[in-house]
Z-matrix of the N, CA and C atoms (Angstrom, degrees):
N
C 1 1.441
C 2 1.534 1 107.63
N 3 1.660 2 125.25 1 131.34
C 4 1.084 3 128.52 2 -157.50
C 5 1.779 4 92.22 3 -85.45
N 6 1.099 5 121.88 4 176.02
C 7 1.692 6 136.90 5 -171.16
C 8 1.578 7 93.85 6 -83.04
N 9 1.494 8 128.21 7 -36.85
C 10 1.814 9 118.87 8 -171.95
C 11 2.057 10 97.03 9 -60.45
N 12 1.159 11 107.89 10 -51.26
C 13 1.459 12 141.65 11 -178.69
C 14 2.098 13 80.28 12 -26.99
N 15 0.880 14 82.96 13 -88.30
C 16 1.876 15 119.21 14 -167.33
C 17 1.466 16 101.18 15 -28.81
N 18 1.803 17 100.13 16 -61.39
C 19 1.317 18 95.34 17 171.56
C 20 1.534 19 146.51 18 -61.59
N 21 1.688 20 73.18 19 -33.48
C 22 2.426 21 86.00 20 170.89
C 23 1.704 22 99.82 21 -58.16
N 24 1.119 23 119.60 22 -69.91
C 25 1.416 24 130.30 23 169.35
C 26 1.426 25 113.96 24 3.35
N 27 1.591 26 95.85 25 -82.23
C 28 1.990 27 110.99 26 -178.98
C 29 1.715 28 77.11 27 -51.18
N 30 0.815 29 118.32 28 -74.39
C 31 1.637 30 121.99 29 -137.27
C 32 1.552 31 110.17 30 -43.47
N 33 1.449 32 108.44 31 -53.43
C 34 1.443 33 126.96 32 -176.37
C 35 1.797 34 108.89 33 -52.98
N 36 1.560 35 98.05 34 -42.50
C 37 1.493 36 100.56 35 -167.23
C 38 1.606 37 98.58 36 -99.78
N 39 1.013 38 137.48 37 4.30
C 40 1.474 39 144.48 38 -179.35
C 41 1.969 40 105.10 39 57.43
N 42 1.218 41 102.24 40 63.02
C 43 1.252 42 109.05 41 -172.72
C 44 2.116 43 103.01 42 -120.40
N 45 1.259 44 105.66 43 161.92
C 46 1.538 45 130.09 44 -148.54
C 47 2.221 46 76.98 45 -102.06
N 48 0.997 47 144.67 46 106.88
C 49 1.694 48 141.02 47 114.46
C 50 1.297 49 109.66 48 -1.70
N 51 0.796 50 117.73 49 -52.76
C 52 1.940 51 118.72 50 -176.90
C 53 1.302 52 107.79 51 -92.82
N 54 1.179 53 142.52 52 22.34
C 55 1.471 54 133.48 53 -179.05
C 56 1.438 55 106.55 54 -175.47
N 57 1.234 56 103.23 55 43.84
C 58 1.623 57 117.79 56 177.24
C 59 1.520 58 120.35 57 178.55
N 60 1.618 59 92.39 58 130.25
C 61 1.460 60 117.69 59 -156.67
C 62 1.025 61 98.46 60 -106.22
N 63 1.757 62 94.10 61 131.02
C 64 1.925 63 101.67 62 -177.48
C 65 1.182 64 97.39 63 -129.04
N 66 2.045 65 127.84 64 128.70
C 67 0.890 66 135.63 65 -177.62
C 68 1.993 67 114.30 66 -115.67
N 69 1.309 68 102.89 67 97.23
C 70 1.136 69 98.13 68 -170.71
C 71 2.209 70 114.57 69 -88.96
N 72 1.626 71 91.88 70 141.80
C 73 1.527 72 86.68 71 173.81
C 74 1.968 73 91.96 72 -132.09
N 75 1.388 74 76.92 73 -176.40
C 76 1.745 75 91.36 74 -175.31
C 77 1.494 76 110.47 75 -115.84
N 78 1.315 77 102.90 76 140.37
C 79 1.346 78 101.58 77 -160.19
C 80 1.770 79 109.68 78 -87.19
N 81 1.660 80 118.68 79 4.85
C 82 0.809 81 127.30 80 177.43
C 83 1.840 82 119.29 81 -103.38
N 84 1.209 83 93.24 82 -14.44
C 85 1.310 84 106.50 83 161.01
C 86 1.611 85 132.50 84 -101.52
N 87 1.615 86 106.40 85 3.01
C 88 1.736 87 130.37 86 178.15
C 89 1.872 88 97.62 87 -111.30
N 90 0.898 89 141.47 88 43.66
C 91 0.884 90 137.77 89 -156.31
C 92 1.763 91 110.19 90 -101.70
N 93 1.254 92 96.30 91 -17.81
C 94 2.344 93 112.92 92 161.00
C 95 1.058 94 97.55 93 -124.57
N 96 0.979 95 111.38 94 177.33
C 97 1.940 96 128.50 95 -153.53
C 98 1.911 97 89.77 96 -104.38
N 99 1.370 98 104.05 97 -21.55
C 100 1.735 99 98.68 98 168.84
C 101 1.598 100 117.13 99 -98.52
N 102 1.412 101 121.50 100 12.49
C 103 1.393 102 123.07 101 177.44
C 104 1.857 103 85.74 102 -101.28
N 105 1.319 104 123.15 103 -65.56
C 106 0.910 105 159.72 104 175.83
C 107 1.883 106 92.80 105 -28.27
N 108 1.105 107 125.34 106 -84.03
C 109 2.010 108 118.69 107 173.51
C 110 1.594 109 93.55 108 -36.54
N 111 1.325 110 103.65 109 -64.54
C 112 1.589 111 95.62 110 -164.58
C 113 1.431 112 120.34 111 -59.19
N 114 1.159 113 116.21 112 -27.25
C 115 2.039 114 99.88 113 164.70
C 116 0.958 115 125.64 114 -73.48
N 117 1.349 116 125.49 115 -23.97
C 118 1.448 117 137.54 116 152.10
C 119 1.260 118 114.80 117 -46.65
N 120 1.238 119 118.37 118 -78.24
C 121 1.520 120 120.78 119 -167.68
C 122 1.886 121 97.23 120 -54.22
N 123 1.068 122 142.09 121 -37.73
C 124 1.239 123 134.72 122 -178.47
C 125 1.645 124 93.36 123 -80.92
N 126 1.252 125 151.33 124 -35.77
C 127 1.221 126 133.00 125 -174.74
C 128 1.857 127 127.66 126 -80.83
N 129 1.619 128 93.44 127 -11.96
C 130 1.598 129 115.35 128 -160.79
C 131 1.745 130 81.85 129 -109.48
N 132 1.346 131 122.29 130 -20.10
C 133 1.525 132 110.66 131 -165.74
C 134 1.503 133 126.61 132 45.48
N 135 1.940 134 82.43 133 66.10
C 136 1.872 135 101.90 134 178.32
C 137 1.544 136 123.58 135 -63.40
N 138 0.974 137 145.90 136 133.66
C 139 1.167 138 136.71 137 -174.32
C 140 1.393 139 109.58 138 -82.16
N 141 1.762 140 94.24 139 150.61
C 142 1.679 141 102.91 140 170.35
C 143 1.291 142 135.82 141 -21.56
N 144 1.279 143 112.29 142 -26.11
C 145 1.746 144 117.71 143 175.51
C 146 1.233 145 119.12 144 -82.88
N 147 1.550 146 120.47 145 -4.98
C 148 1.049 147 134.57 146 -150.64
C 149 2.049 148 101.51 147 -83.74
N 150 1.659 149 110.99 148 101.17
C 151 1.479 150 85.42 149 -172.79
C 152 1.272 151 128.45 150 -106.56
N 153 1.448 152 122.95 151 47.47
C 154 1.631 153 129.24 152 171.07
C 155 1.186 154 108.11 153 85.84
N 156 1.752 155 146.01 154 -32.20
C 157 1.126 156 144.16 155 -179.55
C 158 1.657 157 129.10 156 -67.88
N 159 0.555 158 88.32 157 128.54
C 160 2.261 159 90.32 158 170.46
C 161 1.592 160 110.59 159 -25.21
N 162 1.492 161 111.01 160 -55.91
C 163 1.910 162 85.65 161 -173.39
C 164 1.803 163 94.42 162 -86.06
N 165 1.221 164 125.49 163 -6.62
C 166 1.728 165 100.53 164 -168.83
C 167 1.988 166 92.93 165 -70.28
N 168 1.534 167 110.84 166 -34.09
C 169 1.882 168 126.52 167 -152.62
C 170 1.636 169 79.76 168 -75.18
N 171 1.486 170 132.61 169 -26.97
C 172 1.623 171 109.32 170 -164.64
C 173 1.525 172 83.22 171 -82.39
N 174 1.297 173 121.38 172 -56.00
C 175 1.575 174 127.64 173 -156.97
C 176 1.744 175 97.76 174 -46.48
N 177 0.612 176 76.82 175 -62.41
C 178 1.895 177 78.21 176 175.39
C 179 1.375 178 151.22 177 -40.93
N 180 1.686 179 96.15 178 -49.92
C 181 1.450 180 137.50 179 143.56
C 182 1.619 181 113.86 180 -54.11
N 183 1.414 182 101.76 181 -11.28
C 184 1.774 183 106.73 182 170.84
C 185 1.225 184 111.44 183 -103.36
N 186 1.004 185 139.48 184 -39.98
C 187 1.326 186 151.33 185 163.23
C 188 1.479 187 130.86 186 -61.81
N 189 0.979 188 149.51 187 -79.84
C 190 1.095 189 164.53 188 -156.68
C 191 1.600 190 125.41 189 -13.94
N 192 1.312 191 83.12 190 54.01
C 193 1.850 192 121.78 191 160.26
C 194 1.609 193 89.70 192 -42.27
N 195 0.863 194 124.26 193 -81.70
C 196 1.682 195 122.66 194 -140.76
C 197 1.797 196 94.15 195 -54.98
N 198 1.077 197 134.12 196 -7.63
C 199 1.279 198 128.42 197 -171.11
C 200 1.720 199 99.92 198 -71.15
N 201 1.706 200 124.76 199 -61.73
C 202 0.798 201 145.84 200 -137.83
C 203 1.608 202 133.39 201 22.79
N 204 1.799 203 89.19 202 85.48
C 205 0.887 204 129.37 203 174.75
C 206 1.811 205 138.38 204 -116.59
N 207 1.211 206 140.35 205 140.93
C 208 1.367 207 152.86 206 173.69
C 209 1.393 208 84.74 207 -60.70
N 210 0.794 209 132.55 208 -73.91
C 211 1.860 210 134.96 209 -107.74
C 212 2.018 211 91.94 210 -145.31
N 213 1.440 212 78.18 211 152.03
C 214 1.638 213 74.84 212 159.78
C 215 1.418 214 120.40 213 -167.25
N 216 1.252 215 124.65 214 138.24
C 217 1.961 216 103.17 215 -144.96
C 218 2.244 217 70.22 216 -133.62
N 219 1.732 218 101.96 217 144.41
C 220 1.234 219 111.42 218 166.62
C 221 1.511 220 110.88 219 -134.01
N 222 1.545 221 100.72 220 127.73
C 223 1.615 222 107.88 221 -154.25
C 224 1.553 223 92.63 222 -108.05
N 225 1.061 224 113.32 223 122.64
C 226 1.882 225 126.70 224 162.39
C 227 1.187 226 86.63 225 -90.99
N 228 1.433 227 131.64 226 121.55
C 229 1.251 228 148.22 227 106.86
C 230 1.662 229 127.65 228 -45.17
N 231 1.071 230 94.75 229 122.38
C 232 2.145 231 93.92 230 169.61
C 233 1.475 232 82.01 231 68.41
N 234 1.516 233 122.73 232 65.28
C 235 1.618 234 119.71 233 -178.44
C 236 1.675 235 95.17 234 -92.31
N 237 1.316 236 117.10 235 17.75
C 238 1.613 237 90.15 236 176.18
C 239 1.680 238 123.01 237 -108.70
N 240 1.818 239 84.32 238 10.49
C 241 1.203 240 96.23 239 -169.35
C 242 1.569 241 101.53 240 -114.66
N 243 1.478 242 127.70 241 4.86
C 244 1.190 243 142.02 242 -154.39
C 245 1.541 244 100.80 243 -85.13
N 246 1.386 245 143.24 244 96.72
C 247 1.173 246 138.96 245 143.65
C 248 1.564 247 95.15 246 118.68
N 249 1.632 248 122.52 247 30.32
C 250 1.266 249 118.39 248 -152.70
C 251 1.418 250 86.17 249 -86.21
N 252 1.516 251 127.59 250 -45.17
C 253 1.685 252 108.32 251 -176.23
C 254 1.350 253 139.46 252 -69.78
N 255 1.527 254 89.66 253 24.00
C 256 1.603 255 107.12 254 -166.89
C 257 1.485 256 102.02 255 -91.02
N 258 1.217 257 131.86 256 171.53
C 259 1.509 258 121.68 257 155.32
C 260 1.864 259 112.63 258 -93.94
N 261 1.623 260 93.25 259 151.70
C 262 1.750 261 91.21 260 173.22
C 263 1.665 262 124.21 261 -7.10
N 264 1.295 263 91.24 262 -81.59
C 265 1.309 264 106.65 263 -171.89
C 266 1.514 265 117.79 264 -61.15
N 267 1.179 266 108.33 265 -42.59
C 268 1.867 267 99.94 266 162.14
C 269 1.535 268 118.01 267 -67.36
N 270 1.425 269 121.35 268 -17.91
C 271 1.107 270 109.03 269 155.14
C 272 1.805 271 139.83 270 -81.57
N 273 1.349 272 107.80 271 -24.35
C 274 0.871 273 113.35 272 142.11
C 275 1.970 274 141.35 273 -46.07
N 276 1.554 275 95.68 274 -40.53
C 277 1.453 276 91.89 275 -174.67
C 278 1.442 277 105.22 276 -82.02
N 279 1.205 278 130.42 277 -27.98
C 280 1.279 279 140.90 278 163.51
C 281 1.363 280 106.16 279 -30.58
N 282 1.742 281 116.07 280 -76.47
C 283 1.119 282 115.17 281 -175.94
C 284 1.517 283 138.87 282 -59.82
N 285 1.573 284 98.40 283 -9.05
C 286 1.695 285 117.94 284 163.05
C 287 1.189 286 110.47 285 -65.48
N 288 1.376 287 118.09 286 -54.04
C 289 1.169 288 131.60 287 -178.33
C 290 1.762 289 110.16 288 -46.70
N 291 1.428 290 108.56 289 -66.35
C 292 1.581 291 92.10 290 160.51
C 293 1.424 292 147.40 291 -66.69
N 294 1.514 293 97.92 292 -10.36
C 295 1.486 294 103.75 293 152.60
C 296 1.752 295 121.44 294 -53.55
N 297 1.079 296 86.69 295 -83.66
C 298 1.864 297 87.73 296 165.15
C 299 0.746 298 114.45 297 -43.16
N 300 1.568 299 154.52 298 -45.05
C 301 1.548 300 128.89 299 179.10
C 302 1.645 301 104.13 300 -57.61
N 303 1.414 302 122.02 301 -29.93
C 304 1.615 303 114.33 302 -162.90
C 305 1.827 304 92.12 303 -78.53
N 306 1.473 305 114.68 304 -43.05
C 307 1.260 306 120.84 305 -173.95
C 308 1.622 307 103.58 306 -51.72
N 309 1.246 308 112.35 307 -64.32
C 310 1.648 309 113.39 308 -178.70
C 311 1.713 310 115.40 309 -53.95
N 312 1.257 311 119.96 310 -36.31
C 313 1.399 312 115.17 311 139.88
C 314 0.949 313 155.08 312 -32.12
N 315 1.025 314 104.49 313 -46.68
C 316 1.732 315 127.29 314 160.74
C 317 1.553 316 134.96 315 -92.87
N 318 1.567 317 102.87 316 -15.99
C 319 1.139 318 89.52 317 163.71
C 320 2.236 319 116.72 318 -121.29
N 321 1.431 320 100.62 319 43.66
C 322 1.413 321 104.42 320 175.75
C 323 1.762 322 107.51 321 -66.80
N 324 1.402 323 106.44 322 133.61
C 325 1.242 324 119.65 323 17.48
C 326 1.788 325 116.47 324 -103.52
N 327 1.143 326 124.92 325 146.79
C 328 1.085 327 124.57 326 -173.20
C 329 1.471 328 132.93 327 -90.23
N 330 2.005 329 99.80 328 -13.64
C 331 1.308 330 120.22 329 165.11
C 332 1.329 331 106.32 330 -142.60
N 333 1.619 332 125.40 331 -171.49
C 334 1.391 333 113.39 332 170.07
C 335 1.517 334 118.64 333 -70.87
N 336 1.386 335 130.40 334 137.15
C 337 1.089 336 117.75 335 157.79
C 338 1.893 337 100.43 336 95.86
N 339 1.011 338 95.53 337 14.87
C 340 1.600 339 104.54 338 177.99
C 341 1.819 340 104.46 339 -92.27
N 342 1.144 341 110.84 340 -33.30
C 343 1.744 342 111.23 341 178.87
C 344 1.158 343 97.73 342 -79.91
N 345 1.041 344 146.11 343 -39.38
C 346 1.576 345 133.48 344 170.44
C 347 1.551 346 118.74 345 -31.69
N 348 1.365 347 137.91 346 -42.09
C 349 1.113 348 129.52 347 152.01
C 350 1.291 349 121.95 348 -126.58
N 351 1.020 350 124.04 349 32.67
C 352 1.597 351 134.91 350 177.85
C 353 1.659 352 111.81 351 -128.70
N 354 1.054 353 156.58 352 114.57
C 355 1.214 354 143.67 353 165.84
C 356 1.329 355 122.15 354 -101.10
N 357 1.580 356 127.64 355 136.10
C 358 1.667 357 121.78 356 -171.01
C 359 1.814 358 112.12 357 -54.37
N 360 1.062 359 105.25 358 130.72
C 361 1.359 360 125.97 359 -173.77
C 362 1.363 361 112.16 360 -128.68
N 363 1.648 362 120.88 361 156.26
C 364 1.270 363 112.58 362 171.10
C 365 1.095 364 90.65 363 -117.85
N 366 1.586 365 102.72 364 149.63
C 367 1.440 366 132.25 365 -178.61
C 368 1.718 367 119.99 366 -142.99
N 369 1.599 368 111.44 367 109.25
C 370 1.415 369 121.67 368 -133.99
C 371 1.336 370 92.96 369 -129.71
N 372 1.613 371 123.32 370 115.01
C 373 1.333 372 121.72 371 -173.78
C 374 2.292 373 77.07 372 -107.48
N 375 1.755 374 85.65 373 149.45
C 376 1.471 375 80.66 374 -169.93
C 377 1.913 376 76.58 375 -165.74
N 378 1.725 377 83.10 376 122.23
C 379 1.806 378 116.08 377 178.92
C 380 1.497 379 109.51 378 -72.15
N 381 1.377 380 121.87 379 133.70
C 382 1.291 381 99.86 380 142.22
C 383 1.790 382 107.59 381 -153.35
């Protein structure tokens, strides 16, 4: 992603360059929901424990301390091709799924004792 890219980005979403992590994948290379974890987990830099399944990719997608980051923006590139061998409805639930991660983001804390090591962050999946 070129630096003009980067800047519309912060700009559009009113976000800080220095305190926000942008993990870009390609939407031609996410094209199953298992190509699709895996560009993530290589773009978010999942850790070793990390084991390929749906609740380990949410648990993770909740966390991501090791980034140290404010903010965190996830860019589908070539989004029209993003999850195309999936059917409807698995594409759909997918995209719930990243709803709620942005929702659980945004609204920490989400139980007691959740701001204690988690702090509210925005987390911005954004097509293009």
């Amino acid at each position: 992603m070129d630096n003009q890219t980067k800047i519309k980005l912060f700009s559009q979403y009113d976000l800080s360059p220095t305190t926000t992590y942008i993990g870009l994948i390609d939407g031609n290379k996410s094209r199953t929901l298992k190509a699709f974890m895996k560009e993530v987990s290589v773009e978010f830099k999942f850790p070793d424990y990390y084991s390929g399944n749906m609740n380990s990719f949410t648990e993770i997608m909740n966390d991501l301390s090791w980034l140290n980051a404010d903010n965190y923006i996830l860019v589908v590139d070539n989004a029209s091709a993003f999850l195309q061998d999936e059917s409807l409805n698995e594409q759909e639930a997918i995209k719930k799924i990243l709803t709620n991660i942005t929702m659980e983001w945004n609204g920490v804390p989400n139980y007691d004792g959740e701001d204690e090591y988690r702090k509210r962050s925005r987390f911005i999946v954004h097509y293009m």
